[in-house]
C-alpha positions in Angstrom: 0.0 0.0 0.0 1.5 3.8 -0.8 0.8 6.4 1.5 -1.2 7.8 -0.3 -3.8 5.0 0.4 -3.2 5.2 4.1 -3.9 9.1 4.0 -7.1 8.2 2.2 -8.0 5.7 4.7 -7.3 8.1 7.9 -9.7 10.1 5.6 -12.4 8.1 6.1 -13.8 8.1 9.5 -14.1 11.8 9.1 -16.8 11.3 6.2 -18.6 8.6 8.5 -22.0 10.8 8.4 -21.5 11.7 4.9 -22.5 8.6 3.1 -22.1 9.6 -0.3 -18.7 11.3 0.5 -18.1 7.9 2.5 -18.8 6.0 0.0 -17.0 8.0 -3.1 -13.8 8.0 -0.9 -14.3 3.7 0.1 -14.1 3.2 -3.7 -11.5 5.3 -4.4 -9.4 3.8 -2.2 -10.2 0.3 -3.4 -9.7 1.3 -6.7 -6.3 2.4 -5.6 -5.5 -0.7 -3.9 -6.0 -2.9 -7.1 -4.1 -0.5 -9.4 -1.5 -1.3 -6.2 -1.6 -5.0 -6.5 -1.7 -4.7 -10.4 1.3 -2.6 -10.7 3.1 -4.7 -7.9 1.9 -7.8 -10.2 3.3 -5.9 -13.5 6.7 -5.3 -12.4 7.2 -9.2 -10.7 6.1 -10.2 -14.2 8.7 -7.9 -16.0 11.6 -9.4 -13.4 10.6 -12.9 -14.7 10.7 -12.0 -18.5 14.3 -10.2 -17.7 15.1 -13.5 -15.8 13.6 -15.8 -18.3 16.0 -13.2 -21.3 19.2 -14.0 -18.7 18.1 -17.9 -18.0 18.5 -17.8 -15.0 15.6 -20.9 -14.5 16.0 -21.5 -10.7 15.0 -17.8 -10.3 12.1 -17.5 -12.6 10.5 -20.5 -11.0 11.4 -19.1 -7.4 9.7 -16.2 -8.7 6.5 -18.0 -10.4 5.9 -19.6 -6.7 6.7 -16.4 -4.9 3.5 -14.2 -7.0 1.3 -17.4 -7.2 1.5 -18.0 -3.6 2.6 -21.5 -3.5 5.5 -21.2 -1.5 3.6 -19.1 1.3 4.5 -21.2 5.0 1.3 -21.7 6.6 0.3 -19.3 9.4 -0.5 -21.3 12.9 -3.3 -19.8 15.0 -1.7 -18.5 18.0 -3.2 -19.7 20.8 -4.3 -16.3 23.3 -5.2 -15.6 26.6 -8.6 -14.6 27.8 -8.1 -11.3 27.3 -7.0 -11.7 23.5 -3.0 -11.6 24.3 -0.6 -13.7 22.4 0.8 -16.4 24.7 4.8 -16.5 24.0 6.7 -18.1 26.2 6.4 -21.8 27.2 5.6 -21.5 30.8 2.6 -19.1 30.1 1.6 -21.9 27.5 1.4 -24.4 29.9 -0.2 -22.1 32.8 -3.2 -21.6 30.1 -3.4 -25.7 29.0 -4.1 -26.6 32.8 -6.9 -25.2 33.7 -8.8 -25.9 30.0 -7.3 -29.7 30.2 -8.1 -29.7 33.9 -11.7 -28.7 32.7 -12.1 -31.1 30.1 -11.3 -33.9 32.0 -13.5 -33.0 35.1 -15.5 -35.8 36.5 -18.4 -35.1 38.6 -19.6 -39.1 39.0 -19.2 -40.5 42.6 -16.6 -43.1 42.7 -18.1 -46.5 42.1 -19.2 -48.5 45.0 -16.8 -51.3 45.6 -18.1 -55.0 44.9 -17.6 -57.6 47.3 -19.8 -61.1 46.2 -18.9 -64.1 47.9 -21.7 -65.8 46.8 -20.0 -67.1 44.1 -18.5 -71.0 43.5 -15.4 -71.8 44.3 -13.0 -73.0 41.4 -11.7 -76.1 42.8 -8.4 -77.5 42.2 -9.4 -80.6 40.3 -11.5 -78.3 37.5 
């Protein structure tokens, strides 16, 4: 994003009770954003034909997956505290996994009663 964008975005909360002004200003600055992304597009594209005129063929695919996302690392949810705070360190980790694994495991059932039946026949020895 240029900073022009961002200046057009600050913008916009002043305009929140003029709609139409709001709403002139929202598309302006989405137009903006695509002719961003396009231009950004444009000049990876013109670095792959100037690679592609060099040969350089480890680079141009390096590049390929770069703008078509397939070498993006996948992003892990970060696990947060109650009060939306990013848990970092270990020990706070583990001071949040208690209590939930604590909770999940809760058992409210009495303990069951033990059985004692000597009614039962005795096994003798010669069976």
């Amino acid at each position: 994003m240029t900073n022009q964008i961002l200046e057009l975005m600050e913008q916009r909360p002043k305009k929140k009770d003029d709609t139409i002004g709001y709403n002139n200003l929202k598309r302006i600055i989405k137009k903006k954003i695509k002719e961003s992304k396009e231009a950004d597009i444009e000049e990876k594209c013109t670095e792959i034909e100037t690679l592609q005129a060099k040969h350089e063929n480890f680079n141009v695919h390096r590049k390929v997956k770069e703008i078509t996302g397939a070498c993006r690392r996948k992003h892990l949810t970060r696990l947060t505290k109650n009060e939306g705070n990013a848990i970092i360190n270990t020990v706070e980790l583990k001071d949040t996994w208690k209590p939930y694994i604590e909770q999940l495991f809760h058992d409210t059932r009495p303990e069951p009663p033990e059985v004692v039946d000597d009614t039962r026949p005795y096994i003798l020895v010669k069976q």
